[in-house]
N, C-alpha and C positions, 0 to 999 in steps of 0.2 A: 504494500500500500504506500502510495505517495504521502510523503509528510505534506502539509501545506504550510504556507504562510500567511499569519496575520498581520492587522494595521492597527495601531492604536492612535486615536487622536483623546487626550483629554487623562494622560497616566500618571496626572499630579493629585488628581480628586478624589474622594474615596472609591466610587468606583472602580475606574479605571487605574488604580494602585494595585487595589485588590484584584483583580482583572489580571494584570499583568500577574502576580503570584499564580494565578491558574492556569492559567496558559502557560506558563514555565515550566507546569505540574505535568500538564497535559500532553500526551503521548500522540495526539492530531496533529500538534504542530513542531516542527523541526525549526523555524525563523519566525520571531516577533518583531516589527519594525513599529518601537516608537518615536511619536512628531512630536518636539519639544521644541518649546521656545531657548532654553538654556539646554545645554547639555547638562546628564544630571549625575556622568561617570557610573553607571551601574556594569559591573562587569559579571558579565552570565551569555557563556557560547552562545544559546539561541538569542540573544537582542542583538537588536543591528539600532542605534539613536543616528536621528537622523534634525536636526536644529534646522530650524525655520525660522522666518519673517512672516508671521502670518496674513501682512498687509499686505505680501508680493505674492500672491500666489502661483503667478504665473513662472518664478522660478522653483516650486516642487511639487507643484501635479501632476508631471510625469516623471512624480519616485514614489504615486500612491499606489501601488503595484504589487499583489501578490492574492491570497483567494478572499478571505474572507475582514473586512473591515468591522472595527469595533469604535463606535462614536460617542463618546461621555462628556461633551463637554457642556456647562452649564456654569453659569454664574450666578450672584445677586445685585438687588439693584444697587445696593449700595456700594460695594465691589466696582460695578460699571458704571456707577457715575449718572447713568440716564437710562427711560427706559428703550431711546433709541440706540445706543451701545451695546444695554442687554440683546437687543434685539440681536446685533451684528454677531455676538455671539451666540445665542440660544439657536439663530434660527438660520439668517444668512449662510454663516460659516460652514455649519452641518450638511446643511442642502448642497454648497456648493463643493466640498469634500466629497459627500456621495456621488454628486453628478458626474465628479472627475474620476471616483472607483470605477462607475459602471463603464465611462470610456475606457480606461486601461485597462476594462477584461474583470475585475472582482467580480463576484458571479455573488457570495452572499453579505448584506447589512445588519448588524445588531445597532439601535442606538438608544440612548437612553431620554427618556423623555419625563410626564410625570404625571401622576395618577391626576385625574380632572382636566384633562390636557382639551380644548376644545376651541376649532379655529374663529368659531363664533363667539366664544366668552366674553363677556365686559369686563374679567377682570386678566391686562395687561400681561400676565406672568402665565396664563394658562391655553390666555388667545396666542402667545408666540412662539407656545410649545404645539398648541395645537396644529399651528400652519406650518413650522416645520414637520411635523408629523403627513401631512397631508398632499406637501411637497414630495417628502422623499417615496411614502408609498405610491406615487406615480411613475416613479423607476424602475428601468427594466432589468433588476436583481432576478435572479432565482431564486433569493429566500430575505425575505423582510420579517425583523423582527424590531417592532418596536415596542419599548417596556416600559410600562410605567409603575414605578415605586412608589409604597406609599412614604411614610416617614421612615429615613433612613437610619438604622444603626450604626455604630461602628465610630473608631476615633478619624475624626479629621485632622490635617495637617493644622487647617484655619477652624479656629472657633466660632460658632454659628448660637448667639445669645438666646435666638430664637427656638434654634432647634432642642437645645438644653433641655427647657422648658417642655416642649412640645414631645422629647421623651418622654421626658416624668409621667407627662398626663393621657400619652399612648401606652404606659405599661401599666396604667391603674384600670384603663377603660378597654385593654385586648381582652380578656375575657367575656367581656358584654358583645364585641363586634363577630357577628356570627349571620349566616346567609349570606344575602347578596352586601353587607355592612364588612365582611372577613376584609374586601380588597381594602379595607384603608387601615389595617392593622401595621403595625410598626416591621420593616423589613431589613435585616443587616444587608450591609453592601455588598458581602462576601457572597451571599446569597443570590442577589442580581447577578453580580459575575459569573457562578456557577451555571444560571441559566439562561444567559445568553453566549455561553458556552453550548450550553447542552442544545438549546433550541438552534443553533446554526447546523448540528452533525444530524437532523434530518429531516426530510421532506415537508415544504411547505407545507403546511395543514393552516395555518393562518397568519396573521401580522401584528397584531396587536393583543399583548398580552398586561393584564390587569395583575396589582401587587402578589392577591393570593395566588395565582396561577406561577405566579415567578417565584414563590415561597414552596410550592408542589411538585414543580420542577427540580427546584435546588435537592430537594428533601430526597429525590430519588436517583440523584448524580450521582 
């Protein structure tokens, strides 16, 4: 069996950190190529770092090349300044990284998106996930997998005041969320990564998959 090769855009975030630990694990892939802004010195045979200018992109879209791309990048508003910044990256960036995979042949997308994600929304942060959501499932992948998390676990690099918070009171109230309420139960990152791992190794069955379903997945990798 051919090993393949993955793409990481976004392996500073907890996702995408975590993401990389599994894919290093993982016995699918023999080359992981992460896009950094800084080179980050990680030495491990399969990584290949490759440092970008994300403003130029027309100097590394064609080094996004290999089977299967993984997309995590996401920010806050406060972070970006504005919410047309957020926007450039939640939503622009994404789209336009995918658009340049599918030209250089990647056949399958994971990207990470967020639970409430809806391109009609009034509210700013959900309307910009949803339209990159809705961009990229119009591309011609063989396998779309877009995920949305609910509250993420796990340690960040950068501290999230909000999110602190908004733990505490997802681990007092996961026991009450139950039926169609399960998708907004609290999800470690490790978990996302495990199954947009697992959802790329087969056969498109669908494209968007909801917190609990990325927690059922994980549980059975």
């Amino acid at each position: 069996m051919n090993k393949k090769t993955a793409i990481i855009f976004g392996v500073t975030g907890l996702i995408g950190n975590l993401l990389l630990e599994e894919l290093i694990l993982s016995k699918e892939y023999a080359e992981i190529k992460i896009f950094v802004r800084k080179l980050i010195g990680l030495s491990q045979e399969k990584i290949q770092e490759i440092a970008i200018d994300f403003s130029t992109p027309d100097t590394f879209i064609n080094l996004i090349k290999g089977d299967d791309i993984f997309i995590c990048l996401g920010t806050t508003i406060k972070k970006a300044g504005s919410i047309k910044k957020m926007e450039e990256i939640d939503r622009i960036l994404p789209v336009m990284l995918a658009s340049s995979a599918v030209t250089n042949g990647v056949k399958r997308i994971a990207v990470v998106s967020s639970i409430g994600a809806a391109h009609g929304s009034s509210n700013y942060y959900l309307r910009i996930k949803g339209e990159m959501e809705h961009e990229i499932l119009k591309l011609k992948f063989e396998n779309i997998a877009v995920v949305r998390p609910s509250m993420l676990l796990g340690e960040r690099k950068e501290k999230r005041a909000g999110e602190i918070a908004g733990k505490i009171i997802m681990k007092v109230f996961h026991p009450f969320l139950l039926g169609k309420m399960k998708k907004y139960r609290a999800i470690h990152g490790r978990d996302v990564a495990k199954a947009m791992i697992a959802i790329l190794q087969k056969a498109q069955v669908k494209n968007i998959y909801e917190s609990d379903e990325l927690q059922k997945i994980a549980d059975q990798y």
